[in-house]
Backbone as XML, in Angstrom:
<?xml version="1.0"?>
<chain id="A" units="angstrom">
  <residue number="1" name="UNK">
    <atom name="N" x="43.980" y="194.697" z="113.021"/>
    <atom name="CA" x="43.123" y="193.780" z="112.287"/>
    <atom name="C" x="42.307" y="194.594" z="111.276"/>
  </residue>
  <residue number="2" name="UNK">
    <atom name="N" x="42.848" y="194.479" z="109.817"/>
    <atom name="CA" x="42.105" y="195.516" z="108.958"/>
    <atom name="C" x="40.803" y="195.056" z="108.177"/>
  </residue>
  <residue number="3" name="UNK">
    <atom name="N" x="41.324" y="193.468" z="107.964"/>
    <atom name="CA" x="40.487" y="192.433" z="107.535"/>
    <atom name="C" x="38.741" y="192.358" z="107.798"/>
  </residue>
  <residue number="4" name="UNK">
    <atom name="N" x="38.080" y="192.836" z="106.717"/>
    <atom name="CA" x="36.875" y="192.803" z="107.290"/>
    <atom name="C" x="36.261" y="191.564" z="107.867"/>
  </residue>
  <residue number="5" name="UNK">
    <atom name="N" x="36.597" y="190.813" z="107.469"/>
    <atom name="CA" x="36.057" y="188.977" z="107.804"/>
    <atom name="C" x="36.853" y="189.010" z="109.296"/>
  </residue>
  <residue number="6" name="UNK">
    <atom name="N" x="38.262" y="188.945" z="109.385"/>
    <atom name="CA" x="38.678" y="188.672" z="110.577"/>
    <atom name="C" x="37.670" y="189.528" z="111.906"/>
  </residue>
  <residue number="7" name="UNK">
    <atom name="N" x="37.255" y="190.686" z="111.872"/>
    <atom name="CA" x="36.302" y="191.802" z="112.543"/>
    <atom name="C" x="35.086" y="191.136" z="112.382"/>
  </residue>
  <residue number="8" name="UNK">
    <atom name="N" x="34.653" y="190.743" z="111.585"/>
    <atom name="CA" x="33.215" y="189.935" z="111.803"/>
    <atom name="C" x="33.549" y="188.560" z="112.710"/>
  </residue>
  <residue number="9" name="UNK">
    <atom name="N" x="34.246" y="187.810" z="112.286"/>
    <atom name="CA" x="34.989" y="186.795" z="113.041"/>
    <atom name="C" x="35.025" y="187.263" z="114.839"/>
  </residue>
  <residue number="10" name="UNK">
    <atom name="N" x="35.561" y="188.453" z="114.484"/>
    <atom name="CA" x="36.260" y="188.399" z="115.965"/>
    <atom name="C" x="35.175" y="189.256" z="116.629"/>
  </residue>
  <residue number="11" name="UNK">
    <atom name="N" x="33.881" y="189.342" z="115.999"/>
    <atom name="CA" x="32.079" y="190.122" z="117.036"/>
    <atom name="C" x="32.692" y="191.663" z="117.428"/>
  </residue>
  <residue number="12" name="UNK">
    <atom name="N" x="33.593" y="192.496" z="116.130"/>
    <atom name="CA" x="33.713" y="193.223" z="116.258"/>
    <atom name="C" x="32.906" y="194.670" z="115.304"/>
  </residue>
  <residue number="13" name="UNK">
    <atom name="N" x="32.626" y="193.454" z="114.191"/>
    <atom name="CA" x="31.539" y="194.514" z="113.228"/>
    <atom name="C" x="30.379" y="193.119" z="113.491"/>
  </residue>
  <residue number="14" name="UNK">
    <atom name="N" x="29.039" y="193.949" z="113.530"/>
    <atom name="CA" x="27.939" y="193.301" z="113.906"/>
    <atom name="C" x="28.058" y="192.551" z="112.355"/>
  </residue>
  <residue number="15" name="UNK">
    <atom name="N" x="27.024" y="191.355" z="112.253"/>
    <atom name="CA" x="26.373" y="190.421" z="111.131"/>
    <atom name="C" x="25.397" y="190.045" z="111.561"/>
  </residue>
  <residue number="16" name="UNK">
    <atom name="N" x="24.601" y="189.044" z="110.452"/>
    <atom name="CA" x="23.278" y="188.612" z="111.287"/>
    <atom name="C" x="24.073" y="187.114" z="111.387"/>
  </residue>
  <residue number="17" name="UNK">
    <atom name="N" x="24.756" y="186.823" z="112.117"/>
    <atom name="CA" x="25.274" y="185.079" z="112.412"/>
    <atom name="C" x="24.147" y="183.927" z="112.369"/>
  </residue>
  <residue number="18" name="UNK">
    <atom name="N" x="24.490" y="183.041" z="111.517"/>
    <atom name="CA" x="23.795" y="182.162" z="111.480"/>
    <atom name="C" x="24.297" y="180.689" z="112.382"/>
  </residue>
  <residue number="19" name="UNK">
    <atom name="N" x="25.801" y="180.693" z="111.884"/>
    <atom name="CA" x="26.391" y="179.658" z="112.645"/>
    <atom name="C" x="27.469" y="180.452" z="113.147"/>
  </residue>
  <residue number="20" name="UNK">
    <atom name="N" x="28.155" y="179.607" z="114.288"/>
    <atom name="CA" x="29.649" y="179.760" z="114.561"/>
    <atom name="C" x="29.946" y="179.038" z="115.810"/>
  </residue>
  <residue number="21" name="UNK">
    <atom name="N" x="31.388" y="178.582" z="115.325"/>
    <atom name="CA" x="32.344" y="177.684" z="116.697"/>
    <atom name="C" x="33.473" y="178.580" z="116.523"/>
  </residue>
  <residue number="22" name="UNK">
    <atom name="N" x="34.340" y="177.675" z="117.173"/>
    <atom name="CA" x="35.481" y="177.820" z="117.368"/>
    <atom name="C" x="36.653" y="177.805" z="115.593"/>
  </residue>
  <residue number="23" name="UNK">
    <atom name="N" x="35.833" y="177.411" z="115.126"/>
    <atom name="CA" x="36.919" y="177.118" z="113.599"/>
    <atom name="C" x="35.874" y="177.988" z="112.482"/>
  </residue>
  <residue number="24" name="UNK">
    <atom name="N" x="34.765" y="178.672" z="112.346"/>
    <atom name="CA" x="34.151" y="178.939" z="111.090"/>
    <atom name="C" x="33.051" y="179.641" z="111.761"/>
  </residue>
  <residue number="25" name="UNK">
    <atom name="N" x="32.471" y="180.412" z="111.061"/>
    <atom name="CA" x="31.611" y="181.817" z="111.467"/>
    <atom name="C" x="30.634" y="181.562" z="109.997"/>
  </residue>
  <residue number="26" name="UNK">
    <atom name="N" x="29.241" y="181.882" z="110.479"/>
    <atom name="CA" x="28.549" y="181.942" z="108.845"/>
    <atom name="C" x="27.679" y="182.941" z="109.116"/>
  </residue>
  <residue number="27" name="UNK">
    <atom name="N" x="27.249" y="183.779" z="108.195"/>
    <atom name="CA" x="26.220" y="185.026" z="108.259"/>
    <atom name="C" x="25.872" y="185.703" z="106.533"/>
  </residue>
  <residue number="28" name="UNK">
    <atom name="N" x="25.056" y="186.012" z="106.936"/>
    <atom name="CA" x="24.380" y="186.434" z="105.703"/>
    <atom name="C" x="24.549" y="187.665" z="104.957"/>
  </residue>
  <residue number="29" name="UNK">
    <atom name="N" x="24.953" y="187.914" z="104.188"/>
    <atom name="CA" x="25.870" y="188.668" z="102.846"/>
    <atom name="C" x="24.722" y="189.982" z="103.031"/>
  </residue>
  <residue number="30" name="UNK">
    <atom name="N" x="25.878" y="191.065" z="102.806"/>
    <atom name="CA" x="24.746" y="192.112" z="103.511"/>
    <atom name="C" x="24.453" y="193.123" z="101.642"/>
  </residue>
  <residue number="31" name="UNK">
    <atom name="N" x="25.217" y="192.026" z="100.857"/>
    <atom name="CA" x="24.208" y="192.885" z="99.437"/>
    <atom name="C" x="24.132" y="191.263" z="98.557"/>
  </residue>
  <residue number="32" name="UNK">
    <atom name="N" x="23.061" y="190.377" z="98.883"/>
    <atom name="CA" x="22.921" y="189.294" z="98.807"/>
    <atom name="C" x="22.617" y="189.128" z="96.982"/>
  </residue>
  <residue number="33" name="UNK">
    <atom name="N" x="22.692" y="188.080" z="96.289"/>
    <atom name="CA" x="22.770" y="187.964" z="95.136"/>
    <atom name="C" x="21.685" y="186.746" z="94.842"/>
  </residue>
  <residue number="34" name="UNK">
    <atom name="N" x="21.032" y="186.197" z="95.399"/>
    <atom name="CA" x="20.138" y="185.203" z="95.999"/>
    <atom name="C" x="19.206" y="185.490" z="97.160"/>
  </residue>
  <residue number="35" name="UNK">
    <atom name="N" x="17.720" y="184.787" z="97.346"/>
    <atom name="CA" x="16.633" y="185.080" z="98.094"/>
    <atom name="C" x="17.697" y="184.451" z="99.658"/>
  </residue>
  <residue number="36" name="UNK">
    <atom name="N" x="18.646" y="183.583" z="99.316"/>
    <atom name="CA" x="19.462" y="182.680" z="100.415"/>
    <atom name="C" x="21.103" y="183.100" z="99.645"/>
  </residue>
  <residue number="37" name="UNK">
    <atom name="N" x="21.972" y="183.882" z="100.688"/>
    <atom name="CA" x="23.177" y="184.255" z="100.491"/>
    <atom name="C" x="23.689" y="184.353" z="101.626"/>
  </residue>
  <residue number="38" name="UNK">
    <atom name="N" x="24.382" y="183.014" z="102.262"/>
    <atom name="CA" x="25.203" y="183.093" z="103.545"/>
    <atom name="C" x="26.803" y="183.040" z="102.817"/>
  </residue>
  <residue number="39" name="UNK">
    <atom name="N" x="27.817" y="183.960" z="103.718"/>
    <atom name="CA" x="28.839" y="183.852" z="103.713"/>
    <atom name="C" x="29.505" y="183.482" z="104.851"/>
  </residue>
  <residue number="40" name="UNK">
    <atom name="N" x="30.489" y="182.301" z="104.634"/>
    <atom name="CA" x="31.013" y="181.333" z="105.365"/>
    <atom name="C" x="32.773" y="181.599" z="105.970"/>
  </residue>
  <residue number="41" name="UNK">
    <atom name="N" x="33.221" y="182.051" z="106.659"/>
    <atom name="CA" x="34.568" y="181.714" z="106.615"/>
    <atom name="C" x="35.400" y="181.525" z="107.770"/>
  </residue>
  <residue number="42" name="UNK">
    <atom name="N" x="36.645" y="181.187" z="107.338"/>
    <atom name="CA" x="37.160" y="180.511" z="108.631"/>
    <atom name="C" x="37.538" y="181.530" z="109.177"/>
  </residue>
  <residue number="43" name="UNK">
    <atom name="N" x="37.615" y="181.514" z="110.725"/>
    <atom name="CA" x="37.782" y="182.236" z="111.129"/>
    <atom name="C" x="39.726" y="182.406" z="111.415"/>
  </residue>
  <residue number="44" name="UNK">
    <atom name="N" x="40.510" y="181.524" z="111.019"/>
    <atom name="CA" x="41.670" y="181.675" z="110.651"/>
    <atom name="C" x="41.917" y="182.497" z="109.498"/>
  </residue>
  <residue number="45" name="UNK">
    <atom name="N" x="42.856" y="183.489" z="109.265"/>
    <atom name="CA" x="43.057" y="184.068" z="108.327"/>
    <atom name="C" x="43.891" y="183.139" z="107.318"/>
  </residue>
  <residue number="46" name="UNK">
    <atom name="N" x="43.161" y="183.329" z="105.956"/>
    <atom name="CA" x="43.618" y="182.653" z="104.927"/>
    <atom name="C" x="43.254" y="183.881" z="103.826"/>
  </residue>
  <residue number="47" name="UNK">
    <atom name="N" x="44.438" y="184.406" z="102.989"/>
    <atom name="CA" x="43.895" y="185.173" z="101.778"/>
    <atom name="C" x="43.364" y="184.624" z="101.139"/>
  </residue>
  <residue number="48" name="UNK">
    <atom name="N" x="43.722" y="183.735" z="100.074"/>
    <atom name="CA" x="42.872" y="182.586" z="99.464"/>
    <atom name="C" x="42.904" y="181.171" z="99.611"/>
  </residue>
  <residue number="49" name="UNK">
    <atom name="N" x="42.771" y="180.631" z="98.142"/>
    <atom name="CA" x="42.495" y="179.194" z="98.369"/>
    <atom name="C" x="44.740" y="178.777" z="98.618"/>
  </residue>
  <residue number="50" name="UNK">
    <atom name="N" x="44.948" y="179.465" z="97.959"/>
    <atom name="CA" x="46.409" y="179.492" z="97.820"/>
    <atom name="C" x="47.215" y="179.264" z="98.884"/>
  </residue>
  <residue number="51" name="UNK">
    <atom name="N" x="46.823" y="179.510" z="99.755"/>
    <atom name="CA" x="47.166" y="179.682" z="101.147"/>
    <atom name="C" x="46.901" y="178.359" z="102.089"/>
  </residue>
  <residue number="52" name="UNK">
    <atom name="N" x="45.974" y="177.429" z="101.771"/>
    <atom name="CA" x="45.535" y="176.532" z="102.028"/>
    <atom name="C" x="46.630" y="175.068" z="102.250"/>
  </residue>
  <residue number="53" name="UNK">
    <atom name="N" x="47.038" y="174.979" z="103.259"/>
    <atom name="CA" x="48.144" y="173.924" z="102.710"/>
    <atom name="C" x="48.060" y="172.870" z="103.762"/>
  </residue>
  <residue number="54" name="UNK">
    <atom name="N" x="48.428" y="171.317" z="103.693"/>
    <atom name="CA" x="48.018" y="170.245" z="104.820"/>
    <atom name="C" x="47.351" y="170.374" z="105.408"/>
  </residue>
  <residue number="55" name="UNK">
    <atom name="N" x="47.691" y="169.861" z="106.575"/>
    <atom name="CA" x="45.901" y="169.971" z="107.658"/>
    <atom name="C" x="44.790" y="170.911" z="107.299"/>
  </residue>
  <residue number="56" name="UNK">
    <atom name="N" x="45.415" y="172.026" z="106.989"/>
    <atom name="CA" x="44.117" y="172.774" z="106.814"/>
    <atom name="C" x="42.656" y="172.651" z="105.765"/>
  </residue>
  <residue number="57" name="UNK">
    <atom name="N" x="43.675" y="171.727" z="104.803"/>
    <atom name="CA" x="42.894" y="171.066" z="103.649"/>
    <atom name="C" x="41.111" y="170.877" z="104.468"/>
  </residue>
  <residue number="58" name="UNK">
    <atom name="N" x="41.280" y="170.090" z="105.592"/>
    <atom name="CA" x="40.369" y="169.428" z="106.579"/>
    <atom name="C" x="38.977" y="170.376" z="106.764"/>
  </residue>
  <residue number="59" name="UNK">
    <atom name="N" x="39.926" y="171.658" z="107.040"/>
    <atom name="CA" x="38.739" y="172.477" z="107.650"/>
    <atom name="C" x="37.730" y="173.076" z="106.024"/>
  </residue>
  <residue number="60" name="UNK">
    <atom name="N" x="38.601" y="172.688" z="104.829"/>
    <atom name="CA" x="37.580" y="173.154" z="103.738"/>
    <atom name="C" x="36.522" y="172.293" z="103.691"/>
  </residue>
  <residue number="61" name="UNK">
    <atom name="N" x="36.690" y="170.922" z="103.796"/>
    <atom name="CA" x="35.894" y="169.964" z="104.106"/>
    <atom name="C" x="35.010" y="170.187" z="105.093"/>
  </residue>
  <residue number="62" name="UNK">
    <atom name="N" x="35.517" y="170.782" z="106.246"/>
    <atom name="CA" x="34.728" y="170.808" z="107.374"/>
    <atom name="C" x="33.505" y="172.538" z="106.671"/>
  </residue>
  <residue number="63" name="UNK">
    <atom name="N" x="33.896" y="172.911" z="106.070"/>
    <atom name="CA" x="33.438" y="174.260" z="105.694"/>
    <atom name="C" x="32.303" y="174.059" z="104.433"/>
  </residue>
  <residue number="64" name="UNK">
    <atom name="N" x="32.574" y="172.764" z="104.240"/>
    <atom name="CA" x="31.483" y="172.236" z="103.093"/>
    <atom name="C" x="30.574" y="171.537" z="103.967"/>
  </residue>
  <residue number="65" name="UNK">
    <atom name="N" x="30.569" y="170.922" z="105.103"/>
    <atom name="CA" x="29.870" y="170.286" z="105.598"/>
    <atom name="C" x="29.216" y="171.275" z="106.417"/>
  </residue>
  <residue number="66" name="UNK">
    <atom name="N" x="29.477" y="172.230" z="107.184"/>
    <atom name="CA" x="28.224" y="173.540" z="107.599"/>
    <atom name="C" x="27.684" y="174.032" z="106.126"/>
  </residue>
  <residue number="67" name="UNK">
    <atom name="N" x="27.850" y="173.931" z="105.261"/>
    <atom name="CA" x="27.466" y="174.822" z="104.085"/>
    <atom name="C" x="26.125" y="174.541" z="103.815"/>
  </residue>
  <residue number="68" name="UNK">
    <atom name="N" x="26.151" y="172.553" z="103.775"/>
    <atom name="CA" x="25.410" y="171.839" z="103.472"/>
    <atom name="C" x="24.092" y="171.437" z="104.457"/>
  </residue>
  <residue number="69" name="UNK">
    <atom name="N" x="24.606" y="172.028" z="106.270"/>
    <atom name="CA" x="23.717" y="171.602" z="106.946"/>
    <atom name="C" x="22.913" y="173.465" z="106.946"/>
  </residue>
  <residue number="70" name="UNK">
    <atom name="N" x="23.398" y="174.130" z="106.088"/>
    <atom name="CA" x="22.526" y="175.718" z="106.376"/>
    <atom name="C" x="21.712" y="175.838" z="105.237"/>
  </residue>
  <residue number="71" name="UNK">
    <atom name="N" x="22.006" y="174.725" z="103.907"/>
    <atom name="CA" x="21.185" y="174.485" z="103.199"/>
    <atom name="C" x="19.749" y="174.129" z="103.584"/>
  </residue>
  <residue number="72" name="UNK">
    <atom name="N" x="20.222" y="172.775" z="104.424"/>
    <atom name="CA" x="19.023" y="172.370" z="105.038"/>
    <atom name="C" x="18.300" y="172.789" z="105.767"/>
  </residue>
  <residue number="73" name="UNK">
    <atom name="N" x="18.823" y="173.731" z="106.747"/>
    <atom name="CA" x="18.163" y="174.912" z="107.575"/>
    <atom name="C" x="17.364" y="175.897" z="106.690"/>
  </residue>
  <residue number="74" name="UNK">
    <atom name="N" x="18.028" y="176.047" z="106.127"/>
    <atom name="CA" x="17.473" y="177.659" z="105.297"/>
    <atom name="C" x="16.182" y="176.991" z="103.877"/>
  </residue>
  <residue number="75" name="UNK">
    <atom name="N" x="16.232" y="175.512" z="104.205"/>
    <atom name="CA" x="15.070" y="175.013" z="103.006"/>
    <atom name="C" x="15.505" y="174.914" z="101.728"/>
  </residue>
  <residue number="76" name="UNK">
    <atom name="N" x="16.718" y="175.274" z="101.045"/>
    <atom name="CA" x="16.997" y="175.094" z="99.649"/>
    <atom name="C" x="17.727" y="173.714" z="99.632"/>
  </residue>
  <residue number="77" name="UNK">
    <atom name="N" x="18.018" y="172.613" z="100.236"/>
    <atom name="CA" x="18.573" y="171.481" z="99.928"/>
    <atom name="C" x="17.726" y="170.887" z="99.035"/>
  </residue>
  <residue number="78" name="UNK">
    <atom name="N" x="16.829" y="170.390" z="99.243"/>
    <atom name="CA" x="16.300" y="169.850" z="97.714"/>
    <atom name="C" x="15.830" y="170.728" z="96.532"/>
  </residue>
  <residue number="79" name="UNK">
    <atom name="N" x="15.558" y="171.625" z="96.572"/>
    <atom name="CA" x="15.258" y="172.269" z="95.183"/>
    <atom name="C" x="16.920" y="172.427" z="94.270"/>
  </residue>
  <residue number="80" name="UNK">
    <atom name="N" x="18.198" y="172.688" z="95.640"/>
    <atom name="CA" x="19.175" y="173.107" z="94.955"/>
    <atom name="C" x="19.652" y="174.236" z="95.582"/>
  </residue>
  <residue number="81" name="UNK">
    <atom name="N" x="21.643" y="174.498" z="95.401"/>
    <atom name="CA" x="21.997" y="175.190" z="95.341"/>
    <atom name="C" x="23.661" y="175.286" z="95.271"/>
  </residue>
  <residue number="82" name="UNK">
    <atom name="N" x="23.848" y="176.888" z="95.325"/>
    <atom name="CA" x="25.603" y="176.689" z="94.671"/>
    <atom name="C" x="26.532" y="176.543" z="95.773"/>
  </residue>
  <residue number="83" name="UNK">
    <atom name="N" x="27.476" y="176.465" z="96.029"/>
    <atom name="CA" x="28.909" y="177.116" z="97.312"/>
    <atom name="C" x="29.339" y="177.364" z="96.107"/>
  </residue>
  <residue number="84" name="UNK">
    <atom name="N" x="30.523" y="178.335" z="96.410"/>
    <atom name="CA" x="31.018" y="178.949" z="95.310"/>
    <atom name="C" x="32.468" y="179.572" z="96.287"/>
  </residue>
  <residue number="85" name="UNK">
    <atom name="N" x="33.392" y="179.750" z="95.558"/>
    <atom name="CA" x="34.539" y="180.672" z="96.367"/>
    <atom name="C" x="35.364" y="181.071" z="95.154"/>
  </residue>
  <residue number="86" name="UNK">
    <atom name="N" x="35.514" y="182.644" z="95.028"/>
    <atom name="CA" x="36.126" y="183.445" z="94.103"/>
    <atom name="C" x="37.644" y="183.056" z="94.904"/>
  </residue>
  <residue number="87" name="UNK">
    <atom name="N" x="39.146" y="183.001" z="94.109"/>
    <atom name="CA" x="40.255" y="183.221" z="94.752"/>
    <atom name="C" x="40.777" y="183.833" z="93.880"/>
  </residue>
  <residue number="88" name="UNK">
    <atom name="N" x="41.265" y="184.941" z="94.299"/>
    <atom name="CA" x="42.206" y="186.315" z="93.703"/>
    <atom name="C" x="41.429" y="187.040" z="92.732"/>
  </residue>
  <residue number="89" name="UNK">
    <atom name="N" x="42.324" y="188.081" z="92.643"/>
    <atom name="CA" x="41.999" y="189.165" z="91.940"/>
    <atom name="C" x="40.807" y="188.534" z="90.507"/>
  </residue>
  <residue number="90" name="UNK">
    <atom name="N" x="41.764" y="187.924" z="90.018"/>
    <atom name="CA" x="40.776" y="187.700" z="88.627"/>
    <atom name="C" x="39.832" y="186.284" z="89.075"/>
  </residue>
  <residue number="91" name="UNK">
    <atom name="N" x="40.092" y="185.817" z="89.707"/>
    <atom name="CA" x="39.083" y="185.356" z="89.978"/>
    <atom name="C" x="37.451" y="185.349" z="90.668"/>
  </residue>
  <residue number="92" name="UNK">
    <atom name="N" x="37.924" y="186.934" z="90.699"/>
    <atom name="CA" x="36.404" y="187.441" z="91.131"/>
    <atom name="C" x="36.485" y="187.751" z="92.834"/>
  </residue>
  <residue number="93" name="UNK">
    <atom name="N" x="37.407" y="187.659" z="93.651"/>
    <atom name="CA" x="37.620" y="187.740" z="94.926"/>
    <atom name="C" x="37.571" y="188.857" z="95.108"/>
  </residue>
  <residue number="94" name="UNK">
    <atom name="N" x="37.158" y="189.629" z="96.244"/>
    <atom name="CA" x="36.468" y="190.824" z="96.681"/>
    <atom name="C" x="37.556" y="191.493" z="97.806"/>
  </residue>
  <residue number="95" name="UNK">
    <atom name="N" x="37.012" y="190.417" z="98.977"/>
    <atom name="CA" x="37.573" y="190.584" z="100.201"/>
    <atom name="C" x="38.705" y="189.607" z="99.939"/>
  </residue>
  <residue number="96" name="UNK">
    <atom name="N" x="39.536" y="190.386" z="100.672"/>
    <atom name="CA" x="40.807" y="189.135" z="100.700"/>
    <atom name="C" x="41.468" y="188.698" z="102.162"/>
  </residue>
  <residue number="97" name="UNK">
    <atom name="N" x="40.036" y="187.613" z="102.355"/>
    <atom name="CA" x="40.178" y="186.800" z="103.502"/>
    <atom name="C" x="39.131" y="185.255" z="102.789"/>
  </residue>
  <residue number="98" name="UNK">
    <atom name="N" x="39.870" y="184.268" z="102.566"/>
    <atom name="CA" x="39.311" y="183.034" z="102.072"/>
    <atom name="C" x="37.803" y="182.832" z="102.458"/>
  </residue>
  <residue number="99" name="UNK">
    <atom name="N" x="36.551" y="182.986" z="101.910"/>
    <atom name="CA" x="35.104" y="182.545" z="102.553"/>
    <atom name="C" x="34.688" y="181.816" z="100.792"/>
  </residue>
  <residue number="100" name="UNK">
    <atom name="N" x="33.012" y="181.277" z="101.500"/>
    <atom name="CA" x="33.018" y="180.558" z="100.868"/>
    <atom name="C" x="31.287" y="180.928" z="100.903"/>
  </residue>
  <residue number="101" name="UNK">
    <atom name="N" x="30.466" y="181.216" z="99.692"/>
    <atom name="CA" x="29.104" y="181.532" z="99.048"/>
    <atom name="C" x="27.912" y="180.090" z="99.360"/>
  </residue>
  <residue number="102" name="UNK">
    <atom name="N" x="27.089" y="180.465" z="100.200"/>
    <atom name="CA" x="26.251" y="179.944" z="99.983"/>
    <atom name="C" x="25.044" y="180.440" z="99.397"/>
  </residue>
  <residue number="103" name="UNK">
    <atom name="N" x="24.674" y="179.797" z="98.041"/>
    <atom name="CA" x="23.088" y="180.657" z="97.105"/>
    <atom name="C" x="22.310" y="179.963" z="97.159"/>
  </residue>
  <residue number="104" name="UNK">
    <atom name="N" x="20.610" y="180.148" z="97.103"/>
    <atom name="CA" x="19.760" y="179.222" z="96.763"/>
    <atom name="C" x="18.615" y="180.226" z="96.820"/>
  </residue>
  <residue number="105" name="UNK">
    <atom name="N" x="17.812" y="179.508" z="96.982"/>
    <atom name="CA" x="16.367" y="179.900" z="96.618"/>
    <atom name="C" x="15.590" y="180.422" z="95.372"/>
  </residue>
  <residue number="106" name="UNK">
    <atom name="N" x="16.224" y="180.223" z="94.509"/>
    <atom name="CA" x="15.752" y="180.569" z="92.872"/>
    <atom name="C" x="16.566" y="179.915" z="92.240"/>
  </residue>
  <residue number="107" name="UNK">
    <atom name="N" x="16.064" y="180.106" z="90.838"/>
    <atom name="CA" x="17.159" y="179.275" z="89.825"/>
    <atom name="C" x="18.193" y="179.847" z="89.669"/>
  </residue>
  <residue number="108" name="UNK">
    <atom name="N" x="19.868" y="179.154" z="89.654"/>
    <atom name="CA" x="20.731" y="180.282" z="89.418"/>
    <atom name="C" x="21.177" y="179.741" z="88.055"/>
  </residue>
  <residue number="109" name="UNK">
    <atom name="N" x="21.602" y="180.762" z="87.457"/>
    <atom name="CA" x="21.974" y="180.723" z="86.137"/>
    <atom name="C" x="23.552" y="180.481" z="86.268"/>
  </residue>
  <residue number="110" name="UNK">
    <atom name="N" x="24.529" y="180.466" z="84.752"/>
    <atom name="CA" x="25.740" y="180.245" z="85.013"/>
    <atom name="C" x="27.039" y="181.299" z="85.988"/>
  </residue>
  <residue number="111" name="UNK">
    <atom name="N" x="26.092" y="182.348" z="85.978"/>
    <atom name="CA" x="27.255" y="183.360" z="86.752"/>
    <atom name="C" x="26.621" y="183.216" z="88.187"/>
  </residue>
  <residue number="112" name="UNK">
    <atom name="N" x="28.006" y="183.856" z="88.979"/>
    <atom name="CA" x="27.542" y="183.736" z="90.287"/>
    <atom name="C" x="25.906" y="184.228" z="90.691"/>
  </residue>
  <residue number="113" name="UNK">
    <atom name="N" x="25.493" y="185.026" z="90.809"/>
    <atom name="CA" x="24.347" y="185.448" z="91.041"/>
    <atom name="C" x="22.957" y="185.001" z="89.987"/>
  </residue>
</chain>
């Protein structure tokens, strides 16, 4: 397992966890770009969005709906904020295991951060 996400996933490299079940893991971005920067991902391996095919469609949905309740936890739901997910190389993707950006707490401008 070389995958850094799958190793956070699997409570093998420490994070500060915010959420997690059985389908999705969330913890907080350890060079954050926002006062609020959780990173979200499934804990199924997916390289990107590309990879994504039938049923699984479900769990992106399901991955927007924790996104939205850590908003509310973390206090930026009403002022605002982004989800965001880079896929591939040029698209700004880093790690290549599918997650998904939660930002808030300041104004964000048009680039990610």
């Amino acid at each position: 397992m070389s995958c850094i996400f799958c190793q956070i996933g699997a409570g093998t490299i420490p994070s500060k966890v915010l959420f997690k079940d059985d389908k999705v893991i969330a913890f907080r971005d350890i060079n954050p770009q926002a006062p609020v920067h959780i990173v979200i991902i499934p804990r199924k391996h997916f390289t990107n969005l590309n990879d994504i095919k039938g049923d699984d469609f479900g769990l992106i949905a399901y991955i927007i709906s924790i996104a939205t309740e850590l908003a509310r936890s973390e206090g930026i739901a009403e002022s605002g904020y982004r989800i965001a997910v880079n896929s591939g190389k040029e698209g700004g993707q880093v790690v290549g295991h599918l997650h998904f950006h939660l930002l808030g707490g300041r104004q964000l401008t048009g680039e990610l951060g």
